[in-house]
C-alpha positions as CSV (number, residue, x, y, z in Angstrom):
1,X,0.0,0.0,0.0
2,X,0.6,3.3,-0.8
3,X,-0.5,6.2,0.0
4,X,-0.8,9.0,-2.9
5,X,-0.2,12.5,-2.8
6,X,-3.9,12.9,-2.7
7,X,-4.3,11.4,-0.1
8,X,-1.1,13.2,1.8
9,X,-2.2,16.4,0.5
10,X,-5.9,16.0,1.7
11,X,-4.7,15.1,5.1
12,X,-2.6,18.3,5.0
13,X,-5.3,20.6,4.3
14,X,-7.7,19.0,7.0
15,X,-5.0,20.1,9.7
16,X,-4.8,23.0,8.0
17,X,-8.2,23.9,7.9
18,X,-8.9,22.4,11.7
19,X,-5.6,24.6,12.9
20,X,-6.3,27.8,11.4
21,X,-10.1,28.4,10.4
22,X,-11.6,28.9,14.2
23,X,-15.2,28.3,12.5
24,X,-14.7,31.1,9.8
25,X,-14.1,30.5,5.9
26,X,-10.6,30.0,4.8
27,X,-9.3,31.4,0.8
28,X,-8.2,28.6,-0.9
29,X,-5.2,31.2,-2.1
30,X,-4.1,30.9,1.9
31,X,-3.9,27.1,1.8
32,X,-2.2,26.7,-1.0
33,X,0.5,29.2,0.0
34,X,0.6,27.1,3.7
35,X,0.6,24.2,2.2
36,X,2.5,24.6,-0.8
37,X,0.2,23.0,-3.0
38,X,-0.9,23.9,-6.7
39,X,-4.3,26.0,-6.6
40,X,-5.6,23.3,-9.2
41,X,-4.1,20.1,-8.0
42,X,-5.7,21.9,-4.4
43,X,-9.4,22.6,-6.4
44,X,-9.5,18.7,-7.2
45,X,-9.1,17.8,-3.3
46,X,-11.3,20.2,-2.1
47,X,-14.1,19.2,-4.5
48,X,-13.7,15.7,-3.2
49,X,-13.5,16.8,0.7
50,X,-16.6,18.8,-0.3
51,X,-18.7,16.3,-2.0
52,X,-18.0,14.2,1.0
53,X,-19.4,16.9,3.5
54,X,-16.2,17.1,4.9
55,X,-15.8,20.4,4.3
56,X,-18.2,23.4,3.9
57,X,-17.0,25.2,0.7
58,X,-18.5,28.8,-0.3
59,X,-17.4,30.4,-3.9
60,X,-16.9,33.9,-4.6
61,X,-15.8,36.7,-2.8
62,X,-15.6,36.0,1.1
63,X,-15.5,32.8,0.2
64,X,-13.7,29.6,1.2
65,X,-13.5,26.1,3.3
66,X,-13.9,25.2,6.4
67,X,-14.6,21.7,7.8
68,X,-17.9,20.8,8.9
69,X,-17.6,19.1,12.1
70,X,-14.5,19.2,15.0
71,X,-11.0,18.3,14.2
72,X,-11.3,15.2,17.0
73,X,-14.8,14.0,14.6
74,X,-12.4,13.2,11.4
75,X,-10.2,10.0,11.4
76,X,-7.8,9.9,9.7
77,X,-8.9,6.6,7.9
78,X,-11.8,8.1,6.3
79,X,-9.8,10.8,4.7
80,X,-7.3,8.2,3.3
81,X,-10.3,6.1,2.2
82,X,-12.0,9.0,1.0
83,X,-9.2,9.9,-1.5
84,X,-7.1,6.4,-2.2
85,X,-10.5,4.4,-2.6
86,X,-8.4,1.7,-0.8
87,X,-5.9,1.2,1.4
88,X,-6.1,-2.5,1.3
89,X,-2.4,-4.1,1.1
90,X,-3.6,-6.7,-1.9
91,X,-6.5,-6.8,-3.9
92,X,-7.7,-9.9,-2.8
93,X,-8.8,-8.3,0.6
94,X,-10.1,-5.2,-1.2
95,X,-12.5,-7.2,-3.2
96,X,-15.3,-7.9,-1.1
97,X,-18.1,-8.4,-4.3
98,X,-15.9,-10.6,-6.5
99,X,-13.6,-12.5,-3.9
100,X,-10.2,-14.5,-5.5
101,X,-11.0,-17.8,-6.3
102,X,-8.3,-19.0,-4.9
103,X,-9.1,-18.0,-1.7
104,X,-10.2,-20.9,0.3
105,X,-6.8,-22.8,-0.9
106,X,-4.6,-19.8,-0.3
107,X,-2.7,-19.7,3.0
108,X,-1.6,-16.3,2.8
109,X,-4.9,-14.9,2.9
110,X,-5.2,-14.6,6.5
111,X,-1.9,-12.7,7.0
112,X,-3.1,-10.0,4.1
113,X,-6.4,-9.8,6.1
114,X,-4.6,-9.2,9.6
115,X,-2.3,-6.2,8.3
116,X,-5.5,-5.0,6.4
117,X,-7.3,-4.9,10.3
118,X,-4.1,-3.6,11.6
119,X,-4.0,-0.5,9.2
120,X,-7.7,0.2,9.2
121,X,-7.9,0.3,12.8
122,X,-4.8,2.1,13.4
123,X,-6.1,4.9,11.4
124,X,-9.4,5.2,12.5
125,X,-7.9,5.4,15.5
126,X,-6.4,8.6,15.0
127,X,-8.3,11.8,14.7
128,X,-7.1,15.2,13.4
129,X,-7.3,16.5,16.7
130,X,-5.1,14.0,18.3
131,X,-2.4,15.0,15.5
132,X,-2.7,18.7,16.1
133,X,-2.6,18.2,20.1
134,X,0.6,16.2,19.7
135,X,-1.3,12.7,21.4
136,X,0.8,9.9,21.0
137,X,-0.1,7.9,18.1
138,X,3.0,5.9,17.9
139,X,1.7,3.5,20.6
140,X,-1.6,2.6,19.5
């Protein structure tokens, strides 16, 4: 597994936006400039992170994001999911509707299914708020 730029770059701009809106509407222009992020590689997360409801996004002048719920509501799973699609370590555990046919035979199965557990709930164990504050999430 790998975890794209997307997804790095969504995570980014959620801490952003939980660190520095307070409630009120952030420019896009500022993010990018924290962030150092194109505006148009920025536009395509934001559209996704909107569509989502994850954040509340308002167009023209005064405009901006902010998210829609507290930083400590927003694991960090769900933004990964939200922008990879997966973060299954193999296909075979990713494909829930078609499963691999070889998967009653295949002994490694249950060792791809135990990491996919592992990073799923790692992740959703960690909120944006926990990042921000600094909470350990070495030892979780």
């Amino acid at each position: 597994m790998l975890i794209s730029t997307k997804g790095r770059y969504a995570l980014r701009v959620m801490l952003d936006l939980a660190e520095n809106s307070q409630g009120k509407l952030i420019p896009l222009k500022d993010i990018t400039e924290r962030q150092n992020i194109s505006k148009k590689y920025l536009e395509s997360i934001m559209a996704i992170l909107s569509k989502a409801g994850f954040v509340e996004a308002m167009h023209g002048k005064g405009g901006g994001y902010r998210l829609s719920k507290e930083p400590k509501e927003y694991k960090v799973g769900d933004i990964l999911c939200l922008t990879e699609g997966s973060l299954a370590p193999v296909t075979c555990v990713e494909e829930k509707d078609h499963p691999c046919p070889r998967a009653d035979a295949c002994k490694t199965l249950p060792l791809w299914t135990g990491l996919d557990k592992t990073i799923r709930e790692y992740l959703d164990s960690v909120s944006l708020e926990d990042i921000l504050q600094g909470n350990d999430i070495l030892n979780r």
